[in-house]
N, C-alpha and C positions, 0 to 999 in steps of 0.2 A: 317136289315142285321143280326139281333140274331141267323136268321137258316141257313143264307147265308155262302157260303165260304167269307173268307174275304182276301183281299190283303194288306200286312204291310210291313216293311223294320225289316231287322235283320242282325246282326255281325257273318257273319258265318267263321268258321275255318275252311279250306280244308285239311290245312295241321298241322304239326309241323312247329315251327321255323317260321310262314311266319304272315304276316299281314293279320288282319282281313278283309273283304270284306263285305260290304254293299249293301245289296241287298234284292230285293222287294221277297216277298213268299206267300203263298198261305197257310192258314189255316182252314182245314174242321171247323165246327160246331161241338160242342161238342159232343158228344157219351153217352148214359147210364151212370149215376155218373161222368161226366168229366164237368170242368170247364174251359170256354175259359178266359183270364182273359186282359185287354190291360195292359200292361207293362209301368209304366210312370219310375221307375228307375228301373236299375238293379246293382247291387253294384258289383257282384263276376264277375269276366271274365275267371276264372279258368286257373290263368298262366301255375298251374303244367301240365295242359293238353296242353296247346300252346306249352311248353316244349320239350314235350314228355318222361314227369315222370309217367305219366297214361296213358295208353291206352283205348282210343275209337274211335269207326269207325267215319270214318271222311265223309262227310261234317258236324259238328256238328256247333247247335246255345248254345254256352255255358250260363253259369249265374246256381248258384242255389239260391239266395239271390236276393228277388228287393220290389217294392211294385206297386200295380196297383191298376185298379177300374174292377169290375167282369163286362164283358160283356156281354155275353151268360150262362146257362145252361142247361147241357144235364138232361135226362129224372133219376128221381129219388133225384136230388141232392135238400136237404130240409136244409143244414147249410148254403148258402148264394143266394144273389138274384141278379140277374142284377143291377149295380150302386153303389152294397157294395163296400168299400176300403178294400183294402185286403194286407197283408205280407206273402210272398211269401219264406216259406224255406225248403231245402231238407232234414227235418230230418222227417221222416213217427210220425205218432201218430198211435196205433192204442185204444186209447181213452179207454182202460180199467185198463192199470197197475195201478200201485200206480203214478210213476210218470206224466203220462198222467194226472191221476185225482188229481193233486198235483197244485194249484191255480201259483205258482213260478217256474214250472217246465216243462222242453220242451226236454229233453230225454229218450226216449220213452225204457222201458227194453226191446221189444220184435221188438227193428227197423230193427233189420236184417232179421225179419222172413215177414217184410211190402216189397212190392214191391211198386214203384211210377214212374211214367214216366208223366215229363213237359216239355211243348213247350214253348217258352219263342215268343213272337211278340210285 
């Protein structure tokens, strides 16, 4: 199933203000550099955005924080492999500041200039 679509359950938010909805989705196979990962926790549900303190288009599957085991990867990606355990967070690296390359440090100087988009399953 590693190049297969896969079918999973996800908490997705339609709206503001409303309960999350539990429902089966449909996830392609990774793409060039992209990593499908399965989700065993996910810690953040991003209240502000249930709110409606942030604005995003909605159906959205929230979470930026969880940890899983890497399922798939797509063509190019050489820092992990199928079966790796993984932490899952949305601050970009782009692996060359000081910070980046700082052994205690996970705030990246140039995170605004990183773009990152994950699918949580």
């Amino acid at each position: 199933s590693m190049n297969e679509v896969i079918t999973c359950r996800a908490a997705i938010a339609w709206t503001t203000n409303a309960p999350l909805s539990i429902e089966k989705i449909e996830v392609d196979p990774p793409k060039a550099g992209e990593v499908r990962i399965k989700v065993n926790i996910n810690e953040t549900f991003n209240k502000h955005i249930l709110e409606g303190k942030n604005k995003v288009p909605f159906p959205a599957i929230l979470g930026h924080e969880g940890a899983g085991i890497v399922e798939s990867i797509g063509e190019g990606v050489t820092s992990v492999k199928p079966g790796d355990k993984v932490l899952i967070f949305l601050i970009p690296e782009c692996r060359e500041c000081s910070s980046c390359l700082h052994p205690k440090s996970n705030f990246c100087l140039k995170q605004r200039l990183v773009s990152i988009s994950l699918t949580f399953c």
